[in-house]
Steps between C-alpha positions, in 0.01 A plus 500: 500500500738742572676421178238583281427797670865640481510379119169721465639767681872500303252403126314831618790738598666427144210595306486791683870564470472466129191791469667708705892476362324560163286817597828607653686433158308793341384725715678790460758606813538079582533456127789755479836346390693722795254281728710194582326161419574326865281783619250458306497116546480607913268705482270297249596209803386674777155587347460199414560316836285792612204449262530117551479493852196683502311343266206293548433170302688253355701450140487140395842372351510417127465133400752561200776704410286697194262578772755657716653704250160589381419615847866735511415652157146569622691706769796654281259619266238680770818683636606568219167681366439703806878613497497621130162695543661673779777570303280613237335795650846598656615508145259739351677819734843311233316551212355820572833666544616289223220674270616855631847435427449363198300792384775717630795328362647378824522160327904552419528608910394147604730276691506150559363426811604159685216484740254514164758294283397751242555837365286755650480853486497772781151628496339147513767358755434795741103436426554135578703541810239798636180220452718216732549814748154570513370184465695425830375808680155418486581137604445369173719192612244380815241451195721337317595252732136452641388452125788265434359341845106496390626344206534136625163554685369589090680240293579217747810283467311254340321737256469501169701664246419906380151481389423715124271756700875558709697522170317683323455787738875514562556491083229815585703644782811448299384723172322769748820615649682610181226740467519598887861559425401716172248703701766564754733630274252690288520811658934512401398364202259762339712769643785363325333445211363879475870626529603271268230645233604838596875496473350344144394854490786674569715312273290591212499916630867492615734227289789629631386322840615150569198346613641197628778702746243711609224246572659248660625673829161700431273173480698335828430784695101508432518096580652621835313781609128314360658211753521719801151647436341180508667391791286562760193337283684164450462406851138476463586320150679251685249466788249394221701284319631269817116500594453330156761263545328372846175505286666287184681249757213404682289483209764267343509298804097453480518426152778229523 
């Protein structure tokens, strides 16, 4: 008897271990390369003894290997979801500044960045970094973690795969952000795009002017200055946007 109820436990505590190590994979600060992996693997450990100790009900063992592996990709996969929508909406404050320094040609300033593995640019990295800041003010991270918690209360270890209902909304969530991120960046955008058509302007009136000297430096400092107005409105922006993340997680979670 108390065999089988220490395999159950130690069959449990790994399928846990595998959701959570995979949610922990992507989620962005955890996912970071500058995050070493044994912490990750601790701290992935720790909620999992956590989670598994105060669970009720028991987790029959496989009769076969396929089952069992079955069973871990089940797990990999549900981590693995709820990790990359949370990276999602993290990623739209990227691609926003992305879209305003694109639009301001602050493409050539971008640098590689390790944590990203990427090249980014400065506008969208300082946008990215300012979302994980406030997300973390607001204690973003408790409803991440009690999400990530209500999860295996929502798709129990023994659950089925991701229903279509649950892909297809994320496929939904997934397409719906680009345009979050272009309404973001509108605002720079149109600005940009109205200097753009008037140093058109100018060019034609004055030839001797060289556009492109003048309008660069001239462009980078609207991009700037349109940035520090709406400052003190993207807090409210942000507000809304992490409520909509608790919103799409949970319906995800009842859809599964």
């Amino acid at each position: 008897m108390t065999e089988a109820v220490l395999l159950n436990f130690w069959w449990s505590l790994l399928l846990i271990f595998a959701r959570i190590a995979a949610f922990l994979a992507t989620v962005p600060i955890f996912a970071w390369r500058g995050i070493p992996v044994i912490l990750r693997i601790f701290t992935a450990f720790v909620l999992s003894v956590l989670l598994a100790l105060s669970r009720e009900g028991e987790v029959a063992f496989p009769a076969t290997d396929f089952e069992l592996l079955l069973l871990l990709g089940k797990e990999l996969l549900t981590g693995l979801v709820l990790g990359f929508l949370v990276y999602l909406f993290l990623s739209v404050f990227l691609m926003a500044g992305q879209f305003m320094d694109h639009q301001a040609g602050l493409m050539m300033a971008g640098a590689f960045d390790p944590l990203f593995g990427s090249q980014v640019t400065l506008l969208g990295q300082f946008f990215y970094f300012l979302g994980i800041v406030f997300y973390l003010t607001i204690n973003g991270h408790h409803m991440l973690f009690l999400a990530l918690k209500n999860s295996f209360t929502a798709v129990p270890l023994t659950g089925s795969m991701i229903s279509t209902p649950a892909a297809w909304h994320f496929l939904k969530i997934f397409s719906s952000l680009f345009l979050i991120a272009f309404q973001i960046a509108a605002p720079v955008i149109i600005v940009l795009w109205l200097t753009d058509l008037a140093l058109g302007f100018l060019s034609r009136v004055v030839p001797q002017i060289h556009v492109f000297i003048v309008g660069l430096p001239l462009k980078i400092a609207f991009v700037l200055l349109i940035f520090l107005l709406l400052l003190p409105q993207i807090g409210s922006l942000m507000r809304d946007l992490f409520a909509l993340l608790e919103k799409d997680l949970l319906l995800i979670l009842e859809n599964w």
